[in-house]
C-alpha positions as CSV (number, residue, x, y, z in Angstrom):
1,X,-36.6,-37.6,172.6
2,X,-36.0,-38.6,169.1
3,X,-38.8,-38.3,167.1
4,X,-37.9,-39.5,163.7
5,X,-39.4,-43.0,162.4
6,X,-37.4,-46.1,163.3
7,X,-37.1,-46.2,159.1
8,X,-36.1,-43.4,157.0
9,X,-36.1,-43.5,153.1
10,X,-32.5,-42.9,152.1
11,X,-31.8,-39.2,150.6
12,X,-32.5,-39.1,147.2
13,X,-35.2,-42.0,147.4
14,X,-38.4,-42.0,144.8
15,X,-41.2,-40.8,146.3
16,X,-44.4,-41.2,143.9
17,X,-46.4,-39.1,146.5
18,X,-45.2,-35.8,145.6
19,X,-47.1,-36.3,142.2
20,X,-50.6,-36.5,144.3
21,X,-50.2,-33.7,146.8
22,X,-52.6,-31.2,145.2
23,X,-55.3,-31.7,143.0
24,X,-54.0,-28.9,141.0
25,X,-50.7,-32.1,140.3
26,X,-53.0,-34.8,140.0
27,X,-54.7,-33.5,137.4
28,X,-51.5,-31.9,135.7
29,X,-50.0,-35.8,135.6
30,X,-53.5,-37.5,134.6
31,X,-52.7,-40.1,132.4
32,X,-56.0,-40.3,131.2
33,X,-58.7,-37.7,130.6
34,X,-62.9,-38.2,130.2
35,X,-64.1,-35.8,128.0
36,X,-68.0,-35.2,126.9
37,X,-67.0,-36.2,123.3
38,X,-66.0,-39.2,125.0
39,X,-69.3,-40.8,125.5
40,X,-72.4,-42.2,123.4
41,X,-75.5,-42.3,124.9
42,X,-77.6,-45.5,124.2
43,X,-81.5,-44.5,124.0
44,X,-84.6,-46.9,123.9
45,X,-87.3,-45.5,121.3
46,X,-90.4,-48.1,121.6
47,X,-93.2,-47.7,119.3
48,X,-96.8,-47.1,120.8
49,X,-95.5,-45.0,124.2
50,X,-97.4,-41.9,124.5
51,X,-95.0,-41.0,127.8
52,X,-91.6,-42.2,128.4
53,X,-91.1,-45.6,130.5
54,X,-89.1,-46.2,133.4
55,X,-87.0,-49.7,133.7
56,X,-87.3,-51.3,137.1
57,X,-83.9,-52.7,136.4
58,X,-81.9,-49.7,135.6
59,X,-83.2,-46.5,137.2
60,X,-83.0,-43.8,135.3
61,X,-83.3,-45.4,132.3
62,X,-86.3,-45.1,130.0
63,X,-87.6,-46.6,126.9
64,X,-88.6,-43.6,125.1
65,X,-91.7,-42.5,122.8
66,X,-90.9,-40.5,119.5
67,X,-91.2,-37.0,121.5
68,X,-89.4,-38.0,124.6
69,X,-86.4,-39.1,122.3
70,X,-86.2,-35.9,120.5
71,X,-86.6,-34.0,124.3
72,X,-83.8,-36.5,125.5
73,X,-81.7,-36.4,122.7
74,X,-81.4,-32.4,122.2
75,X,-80.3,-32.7,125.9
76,X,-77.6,-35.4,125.6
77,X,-76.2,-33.2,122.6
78,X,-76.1,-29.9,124.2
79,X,-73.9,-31.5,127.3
80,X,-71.7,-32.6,124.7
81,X,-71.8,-36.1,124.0
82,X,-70.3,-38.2,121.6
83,X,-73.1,-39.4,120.1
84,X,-76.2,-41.6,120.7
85,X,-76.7,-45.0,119.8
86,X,-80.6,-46.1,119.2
87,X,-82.4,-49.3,120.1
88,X,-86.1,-49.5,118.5
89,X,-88.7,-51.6,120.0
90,X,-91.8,-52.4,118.0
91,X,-95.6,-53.4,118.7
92,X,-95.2,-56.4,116.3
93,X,-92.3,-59.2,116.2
94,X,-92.2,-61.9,113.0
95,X,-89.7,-64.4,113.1
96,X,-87.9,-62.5,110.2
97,X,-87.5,-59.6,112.5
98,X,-89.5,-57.3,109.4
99,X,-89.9,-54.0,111.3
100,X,-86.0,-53.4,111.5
101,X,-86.3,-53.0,107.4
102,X,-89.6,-51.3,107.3
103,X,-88.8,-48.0,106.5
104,X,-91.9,-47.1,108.7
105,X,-90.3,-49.3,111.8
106,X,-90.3,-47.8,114.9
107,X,-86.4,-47.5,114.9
108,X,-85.9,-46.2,111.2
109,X,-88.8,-43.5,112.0
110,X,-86.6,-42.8,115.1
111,X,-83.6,-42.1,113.2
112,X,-85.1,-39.9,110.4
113,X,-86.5,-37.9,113.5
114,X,-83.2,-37.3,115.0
115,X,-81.0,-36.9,111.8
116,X,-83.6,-34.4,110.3
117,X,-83.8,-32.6,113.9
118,X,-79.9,-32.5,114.8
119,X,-78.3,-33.0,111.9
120,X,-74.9,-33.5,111.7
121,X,-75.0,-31.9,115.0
122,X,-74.1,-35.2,116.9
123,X,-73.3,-38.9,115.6
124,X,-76.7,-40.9,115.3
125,X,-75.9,-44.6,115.3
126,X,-78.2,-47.6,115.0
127,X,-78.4,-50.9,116.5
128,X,-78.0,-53.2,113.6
129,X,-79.2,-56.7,115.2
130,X,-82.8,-59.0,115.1
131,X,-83.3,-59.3,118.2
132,X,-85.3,-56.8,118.8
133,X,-87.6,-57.6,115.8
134,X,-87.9,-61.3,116.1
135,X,-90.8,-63.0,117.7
136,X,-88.2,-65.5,119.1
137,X,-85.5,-63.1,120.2
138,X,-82.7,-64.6,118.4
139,X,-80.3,-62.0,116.6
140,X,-80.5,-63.6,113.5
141,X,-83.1,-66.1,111.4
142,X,-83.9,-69.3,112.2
143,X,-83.1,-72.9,110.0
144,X,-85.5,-75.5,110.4
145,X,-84.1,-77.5,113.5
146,X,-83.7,-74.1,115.5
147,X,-80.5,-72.9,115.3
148,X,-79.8,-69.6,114.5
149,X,-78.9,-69.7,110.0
150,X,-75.8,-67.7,109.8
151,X,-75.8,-66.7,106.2
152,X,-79.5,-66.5,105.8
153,X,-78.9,-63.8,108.4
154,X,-76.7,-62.2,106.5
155,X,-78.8,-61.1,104.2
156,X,-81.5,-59.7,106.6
157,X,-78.7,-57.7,107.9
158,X,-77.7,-56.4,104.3
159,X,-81.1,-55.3,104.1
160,X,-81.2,-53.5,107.5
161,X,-78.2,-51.8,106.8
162,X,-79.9,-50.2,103.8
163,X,-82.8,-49.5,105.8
164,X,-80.9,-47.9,108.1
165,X,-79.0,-45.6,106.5
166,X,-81.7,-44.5,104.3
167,X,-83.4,-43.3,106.7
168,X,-80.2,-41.4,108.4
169,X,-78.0,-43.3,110.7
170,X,-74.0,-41.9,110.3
171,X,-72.9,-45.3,111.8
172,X,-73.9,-48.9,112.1
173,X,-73.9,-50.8,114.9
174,X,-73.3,-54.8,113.7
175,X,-73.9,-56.6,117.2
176,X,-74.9,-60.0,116.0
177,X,-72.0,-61.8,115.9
178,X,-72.7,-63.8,113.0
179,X,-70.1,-64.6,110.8
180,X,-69.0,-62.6,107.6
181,X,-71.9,-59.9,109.0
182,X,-69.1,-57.0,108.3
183,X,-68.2,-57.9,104.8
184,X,-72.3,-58.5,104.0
185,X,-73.1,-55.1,105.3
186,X,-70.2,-53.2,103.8
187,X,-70.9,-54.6,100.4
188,X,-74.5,-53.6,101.2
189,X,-73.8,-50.2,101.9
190,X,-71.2,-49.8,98.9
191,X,-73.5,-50.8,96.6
192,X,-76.4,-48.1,97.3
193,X,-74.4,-45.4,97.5
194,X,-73.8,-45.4,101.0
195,X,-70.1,-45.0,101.0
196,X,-69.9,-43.0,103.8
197,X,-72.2,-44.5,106.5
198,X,-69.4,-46.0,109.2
199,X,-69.4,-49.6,109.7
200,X,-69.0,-50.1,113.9
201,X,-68.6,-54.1,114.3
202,X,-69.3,-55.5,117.8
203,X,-65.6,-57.8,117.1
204,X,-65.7,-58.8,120.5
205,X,-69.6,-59.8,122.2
206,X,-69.1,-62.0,124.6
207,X,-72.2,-64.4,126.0
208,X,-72.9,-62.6,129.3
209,X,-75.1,-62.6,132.7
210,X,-74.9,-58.8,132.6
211,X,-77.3,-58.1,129.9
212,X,-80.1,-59.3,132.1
213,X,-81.4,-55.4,132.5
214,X,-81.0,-54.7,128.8
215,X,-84.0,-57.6,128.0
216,X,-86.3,-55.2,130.1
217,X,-85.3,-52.5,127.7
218,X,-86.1,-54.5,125.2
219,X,-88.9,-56.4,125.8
220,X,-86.9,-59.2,124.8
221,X,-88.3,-62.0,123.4
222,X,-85.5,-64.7,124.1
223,X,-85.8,-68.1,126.0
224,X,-82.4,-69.9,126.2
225,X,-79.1,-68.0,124.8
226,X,-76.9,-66.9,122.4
227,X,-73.5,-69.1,123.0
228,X,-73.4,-70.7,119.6
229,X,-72.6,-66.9,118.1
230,X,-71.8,-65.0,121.0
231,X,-68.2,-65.1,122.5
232,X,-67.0,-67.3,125.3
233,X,-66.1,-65.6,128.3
234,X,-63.6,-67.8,129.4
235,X,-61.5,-67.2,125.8
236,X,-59.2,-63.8,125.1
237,X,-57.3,-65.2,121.8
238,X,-60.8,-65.7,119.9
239,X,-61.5,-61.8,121.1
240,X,-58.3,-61.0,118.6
241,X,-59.2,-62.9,116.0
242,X,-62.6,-62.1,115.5
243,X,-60.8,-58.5,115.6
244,X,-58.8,-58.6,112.7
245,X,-61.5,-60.5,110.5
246,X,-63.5,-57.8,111.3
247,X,-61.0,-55.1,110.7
248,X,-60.0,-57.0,107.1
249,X,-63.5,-57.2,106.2
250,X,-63.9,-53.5,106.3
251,X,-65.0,-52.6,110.0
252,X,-63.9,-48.6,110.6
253,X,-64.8,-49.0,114.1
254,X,-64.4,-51.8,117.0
255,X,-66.1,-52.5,120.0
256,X,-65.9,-54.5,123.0
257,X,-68.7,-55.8,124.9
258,X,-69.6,-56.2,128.1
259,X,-67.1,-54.1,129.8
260,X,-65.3,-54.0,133.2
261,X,-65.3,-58.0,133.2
262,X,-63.4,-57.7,129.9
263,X,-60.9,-54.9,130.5
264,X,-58.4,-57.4,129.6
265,X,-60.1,-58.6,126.3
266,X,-60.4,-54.4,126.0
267,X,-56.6,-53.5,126.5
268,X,-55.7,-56.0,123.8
269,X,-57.8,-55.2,121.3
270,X,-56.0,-51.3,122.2
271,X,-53.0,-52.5,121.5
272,X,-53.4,-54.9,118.3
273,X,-56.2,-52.4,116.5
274,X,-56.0,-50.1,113.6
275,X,-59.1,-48.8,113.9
276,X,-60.9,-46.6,116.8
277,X,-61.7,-49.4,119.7
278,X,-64.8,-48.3,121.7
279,X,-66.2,-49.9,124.8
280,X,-69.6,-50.5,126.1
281,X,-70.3,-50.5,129.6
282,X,-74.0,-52.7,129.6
283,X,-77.2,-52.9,131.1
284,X,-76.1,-55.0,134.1
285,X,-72.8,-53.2,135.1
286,X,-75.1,-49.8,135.5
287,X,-77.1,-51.1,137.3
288,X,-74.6,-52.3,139.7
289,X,-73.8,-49.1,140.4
290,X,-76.8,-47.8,140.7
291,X,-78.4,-50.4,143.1
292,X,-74.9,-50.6,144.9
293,X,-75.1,-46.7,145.8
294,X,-79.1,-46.6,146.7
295,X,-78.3,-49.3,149.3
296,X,-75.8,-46.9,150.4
297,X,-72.7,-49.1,149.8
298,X,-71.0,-47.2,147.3
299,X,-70.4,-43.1,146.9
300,X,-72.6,-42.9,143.4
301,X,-70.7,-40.7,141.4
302,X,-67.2,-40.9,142.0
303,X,-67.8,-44.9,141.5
304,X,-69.1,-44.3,138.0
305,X,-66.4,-41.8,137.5
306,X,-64.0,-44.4,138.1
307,X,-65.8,-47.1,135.8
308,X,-65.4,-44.7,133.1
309,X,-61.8,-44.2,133.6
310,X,-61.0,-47.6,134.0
311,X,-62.0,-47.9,130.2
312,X,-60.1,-45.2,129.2
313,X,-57.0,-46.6,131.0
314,X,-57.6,-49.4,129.3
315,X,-57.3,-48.1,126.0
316,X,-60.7,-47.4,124.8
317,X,-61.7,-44.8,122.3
318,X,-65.1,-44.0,123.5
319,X,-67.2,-45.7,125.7
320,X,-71.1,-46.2,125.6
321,X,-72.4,-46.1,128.9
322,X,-76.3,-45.0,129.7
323,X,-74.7,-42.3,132.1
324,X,-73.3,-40.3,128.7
325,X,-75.9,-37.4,129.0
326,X,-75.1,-37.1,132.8
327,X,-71.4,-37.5,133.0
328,X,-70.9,-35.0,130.1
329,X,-72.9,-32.2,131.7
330,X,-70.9,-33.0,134.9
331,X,-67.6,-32.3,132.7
332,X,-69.2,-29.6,130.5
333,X,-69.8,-27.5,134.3
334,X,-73.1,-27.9,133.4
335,X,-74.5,-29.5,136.8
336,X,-73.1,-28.7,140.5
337,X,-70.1,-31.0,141.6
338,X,-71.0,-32.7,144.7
339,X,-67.5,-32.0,146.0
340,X,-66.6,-36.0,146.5
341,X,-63.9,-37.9,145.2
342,X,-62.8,-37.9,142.3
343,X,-63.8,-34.8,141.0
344,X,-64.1,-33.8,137.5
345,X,-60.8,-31.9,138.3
346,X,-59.1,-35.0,138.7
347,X,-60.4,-36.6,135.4
């Protein structure tokens, strides 16, 4: 009895398989690699913790005390990471947000520990924002009816930028969104002899239900939201042009934020950008993950594997994601491979 399938392909057809019949060809034909350099770690440093803090929202995750940074951050360098991106929470909030200038602020203190410790060893990056300064959470300063003063802002940025980069920080973070914030900063930096300190502009922040986790990290202050300076999420176009103002007014990196929603918004910035694009993968979309695979729907690690690819398919640079310490001992051989797919063979 014949048997052959009632349908053959016709000699000499295509067949994509034979490009995925080993891992040994998969990962000869990988389009696109993750590598430890790859990823920046985001860290929470909050002023007054004697032990590090656990977040209900995003296991794993811990808002810091000075010691448990340095302990944390040593480890993050030695599996290879890109670099590590720092959040400071203080014990006091003003409405002008004045700890993020006080060169005593919890965050400033935090990066003179880590850039005096490590060195040029890794890139130490600051959050430049309010928000996590002000008593009302807002990421700029408030006019008298309540809306957030763009230009008024600009200048507490200036001033933070300073701040920050006296006290260590190789690159600045601008995630405000406020108009003009690049061009304040830059003239800022240029003008204390802080040539070199890398402008990073947040060119496209959109308004988002994801960062619901990061507020925990925070202890944000907020009530209400940030839609009259943070992006739409319904609009791509705006993404673009907020990315070549940025880029004209001096930005040397990019980044797009939230995400996987905006792997779209992400793969045309790719494509239209002179500068490095970067992604950041945010509060909300770990903890998806990591609530999807406690409840046992999801495999864990190949599923954050495959996040990170997905950004690097898209284009993007590097990619902040608060599994960076993890992931890059995972490619560095430094931890035992569960053995599930994808392995780090295949990325």
């Amino acid at each position: 009895m014949d048997s052959r399938p009632v349908y053959q392909l016709a000699d000499g057809a295509s067949r994509p398989r034979r490009l995925r019949t080993t891992p040994a060809i998969r990962r000869l034909v990988s389009e696109n690699r993750l590598h430890p350099a790859d990823l920046i770690l985001p860290m929470f440093v909050k002023e007054g913790l004697e032990e590090p803090l656990e977040l209900t929202s995003m296991p794993g995750v811990r808002q810091h005390s000075l010691d448990s940074l340095l302990e944390h951050a040593r480890a993050a360098v030695a599996a290879g990471v890109g670099g590590l991106m720092l959040f400071g929470i203080p014990a006091v909030r003003d409405e002008q947000g004045s700890q993020g200038d006080d060169p005593d602020g919890i965050l400033n203190r935090a990066l003179r520990l880590l850039r005096d410790e490590l060195g040029d060893d890794t890139v130490i990056m600051a959050d430049l924002c309010l928000d996590e300064f002000t008593s009302h959470g807002h990421c700029g300063v408030l006019a008298t009816d309540g809306s957030v003063d763009n230009d008024a802002t600009l200048d507490r940025y200036a001033s933070l930028a300073v701040a920050q980069a006296d006290a260590g920080a190789h690159v600045l973070g601008l995630s405000g969104m406020m108009d003009g914030q690049v061009a304040a900063v830059r003239h800022a930096l240029d003008a204390t002899g802080h040539q070199d300190v890398v402008v990073l502009a947040y060119a496209a922040k959109f308004a988002s239900a994801f960062y619901g986790p990061f507020r925990e990290a925070v202890d944000s202050q907020l009530t209400g939201d940030r839609r009259t300076y943070q992006q739409d999420a319904a609009n791509g176009r705006e993404a673009l042009r907020e990315l070549e103002l940025d880029i004209s007014e001096g930005a040397d990196l990019v980044i797009v934020k939230p995400g996987m929603p905006y792997l779209d918004v992400l793969a045309d910035a790719a494509a239209a950008s002179s500068v490095p694009v970067w992604a950041y993968q945010i509060s909300g979309e770990y903890a998806m993950i990591e609530f999807a695979a406690r409840a046992g729907a999801i495999d864990r690690m190949p599923a954050i594997l495959e996040s990170l690819v997905g950004f690097k398919r898209a284009g993007a640079d590097a990619v902040l994601t608060y599994w960076a310490a993890e992931v890059a001992a995972l490619l560095s051989g430094q931890t035992a491979d569960s053995g599930a797919e994808p392995t780090t063979e295949d990325l």
